[in-house]
Kinemage of the C-alpha trace (Angstrom):
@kinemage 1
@onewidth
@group {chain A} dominant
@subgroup {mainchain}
@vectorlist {calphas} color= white
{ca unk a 1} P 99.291 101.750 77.278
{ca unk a 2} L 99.422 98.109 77.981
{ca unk a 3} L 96.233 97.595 75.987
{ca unk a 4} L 97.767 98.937 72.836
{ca unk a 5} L 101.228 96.999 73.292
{ca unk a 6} L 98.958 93.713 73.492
{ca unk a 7} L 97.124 95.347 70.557
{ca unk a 8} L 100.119 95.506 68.741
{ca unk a 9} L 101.665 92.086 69.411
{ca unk a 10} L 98.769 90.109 68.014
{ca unk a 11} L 98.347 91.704 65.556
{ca unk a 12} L 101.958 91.489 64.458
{ca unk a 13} L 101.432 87.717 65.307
{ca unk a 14} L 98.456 87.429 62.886
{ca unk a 15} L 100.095 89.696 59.870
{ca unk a 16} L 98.624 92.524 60.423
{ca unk a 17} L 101.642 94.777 61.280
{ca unk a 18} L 100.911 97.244 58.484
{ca unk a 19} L 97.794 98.059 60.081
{ca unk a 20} L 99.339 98.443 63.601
{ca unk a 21} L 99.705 102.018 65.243
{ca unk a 22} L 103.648 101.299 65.467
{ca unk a 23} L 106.024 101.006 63.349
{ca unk a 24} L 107.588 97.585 62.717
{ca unk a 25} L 110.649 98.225 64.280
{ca unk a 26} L 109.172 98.807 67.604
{ca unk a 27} L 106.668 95.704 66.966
{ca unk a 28} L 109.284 93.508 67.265
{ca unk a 29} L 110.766 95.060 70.258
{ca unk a 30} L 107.328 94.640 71.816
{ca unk a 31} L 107.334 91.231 71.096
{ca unk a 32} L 110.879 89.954 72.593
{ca unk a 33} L 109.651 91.968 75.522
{ca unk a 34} L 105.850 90.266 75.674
{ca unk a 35} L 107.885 87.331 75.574
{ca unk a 36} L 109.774 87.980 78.290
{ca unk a 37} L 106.964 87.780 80.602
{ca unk a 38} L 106.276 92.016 80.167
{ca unk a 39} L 103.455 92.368 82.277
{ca unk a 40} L 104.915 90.697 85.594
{ca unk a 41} L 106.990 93.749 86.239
{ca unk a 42} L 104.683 95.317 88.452
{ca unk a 43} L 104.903 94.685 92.383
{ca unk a 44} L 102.179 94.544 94.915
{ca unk a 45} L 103.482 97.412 96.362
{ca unk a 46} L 103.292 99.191 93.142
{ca unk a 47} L 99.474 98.536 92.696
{ca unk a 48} L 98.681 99.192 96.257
{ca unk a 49} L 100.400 102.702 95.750
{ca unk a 50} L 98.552 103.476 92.526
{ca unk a 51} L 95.360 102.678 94.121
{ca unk a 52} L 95.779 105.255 97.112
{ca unk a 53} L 97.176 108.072 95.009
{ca unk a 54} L 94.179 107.698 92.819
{ca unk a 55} L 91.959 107.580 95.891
{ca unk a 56} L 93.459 110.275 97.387
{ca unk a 57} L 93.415 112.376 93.974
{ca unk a 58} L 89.735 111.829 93.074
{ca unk a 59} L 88.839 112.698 96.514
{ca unk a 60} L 90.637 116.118 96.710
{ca unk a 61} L 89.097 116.792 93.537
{ca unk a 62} L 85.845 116.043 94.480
{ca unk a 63} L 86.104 118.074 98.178
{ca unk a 64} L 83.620 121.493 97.118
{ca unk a 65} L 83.775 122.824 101.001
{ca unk a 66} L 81.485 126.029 101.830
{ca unk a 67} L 82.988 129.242 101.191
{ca unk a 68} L 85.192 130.097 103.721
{ca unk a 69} L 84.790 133.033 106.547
{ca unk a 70} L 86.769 136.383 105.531
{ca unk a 71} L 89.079 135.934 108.734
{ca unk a 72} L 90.022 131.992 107.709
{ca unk a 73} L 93.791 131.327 107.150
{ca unk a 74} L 94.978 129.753 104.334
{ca unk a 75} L 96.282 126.846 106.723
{ca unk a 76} L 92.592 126.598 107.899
{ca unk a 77} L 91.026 126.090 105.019
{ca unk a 78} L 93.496 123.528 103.563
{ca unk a 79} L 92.587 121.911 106.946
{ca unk a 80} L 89.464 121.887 106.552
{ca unk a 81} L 89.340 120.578 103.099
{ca unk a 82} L 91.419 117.885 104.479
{ca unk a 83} L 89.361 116.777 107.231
{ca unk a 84} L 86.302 116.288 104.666
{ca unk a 85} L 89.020 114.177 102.332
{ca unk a 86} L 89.028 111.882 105.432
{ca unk a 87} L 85.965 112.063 106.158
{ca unk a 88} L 85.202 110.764 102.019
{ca unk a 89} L 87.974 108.149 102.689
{ca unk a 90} L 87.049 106.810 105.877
{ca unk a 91} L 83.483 106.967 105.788
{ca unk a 92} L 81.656 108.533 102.767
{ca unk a 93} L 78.077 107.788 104.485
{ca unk a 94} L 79.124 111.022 106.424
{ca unk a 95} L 79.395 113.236 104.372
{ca unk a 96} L 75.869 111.939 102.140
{ca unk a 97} L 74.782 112.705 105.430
{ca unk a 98} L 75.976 115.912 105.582
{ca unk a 99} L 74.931 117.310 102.027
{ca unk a 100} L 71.442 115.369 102.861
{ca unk a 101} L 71.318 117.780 105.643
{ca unk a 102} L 72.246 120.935 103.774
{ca unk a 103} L 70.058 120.228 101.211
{ca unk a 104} L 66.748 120.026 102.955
{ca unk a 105} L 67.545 122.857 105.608
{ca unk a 106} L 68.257 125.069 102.016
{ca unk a 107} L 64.712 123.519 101.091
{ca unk a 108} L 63.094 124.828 104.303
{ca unk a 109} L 65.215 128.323 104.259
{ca unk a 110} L 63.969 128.867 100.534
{ca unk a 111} L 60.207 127.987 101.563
{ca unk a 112} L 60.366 130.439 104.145
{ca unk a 113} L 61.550 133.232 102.143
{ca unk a 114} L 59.292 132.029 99.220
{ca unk a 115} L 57.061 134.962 98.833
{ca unk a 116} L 59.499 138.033 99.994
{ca unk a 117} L 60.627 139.902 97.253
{ca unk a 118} L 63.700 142.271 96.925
């Protein structure tokens, strides 16, 4: 959003406010308030805060646990997703470590059942 309110200031400072994506009007708004040192108003506090809700969104996101038991509580398995978000947050080397692991024991289990059929 900031992008396209700098957008829009120059190019209502080089003439081109036809062209810009909002209307005149609000062009000159935008530019008393660029003027007004606009892009100061966050804190450090607000970035900081930003950054850890993004962290903390991306990695629930990415969290695919196993599929859980039939007898697992709901409270469980939001546990244990959350103990692998900390583990992503805290020290992601883990868990490469731990899919590394999965992956070549799946390797091993699907080279020993290679030539069984159904």
């Amino acid at each position: 959003m900031k992008l396209l309110v700098l957008l829009a200031h120059l190019a209502h400072q080089r003439g081109f406010a036809g062209a810009s994506p909002l209307p005149k009007v609000q062009v000159e708004f935008l530019h008393r308030r660029l003027s007004d040192d606009y892009f100061d108003d966050r804190s450090v506090w607000g970035i900081v805060w930003s950054c850890v809700a993004t962290l903390i969104a991306c990695t629930w996101v990415a969290v695919h646990p196993n599929i859980p038991a039939a007898d697992d509580s709901e409270w469980r398995i939001f546990g244990r997703r959350l103990a692998i978000m900390g583990y992503l947050l805290f020290a992601p080397e883990v868990v490469i470590m731990w899919a590394a692991r999965q992956h070549f024991a799946a390797k091993d289990i699907a080279k020993q059942y290679q030539g069984m059929s159904n």
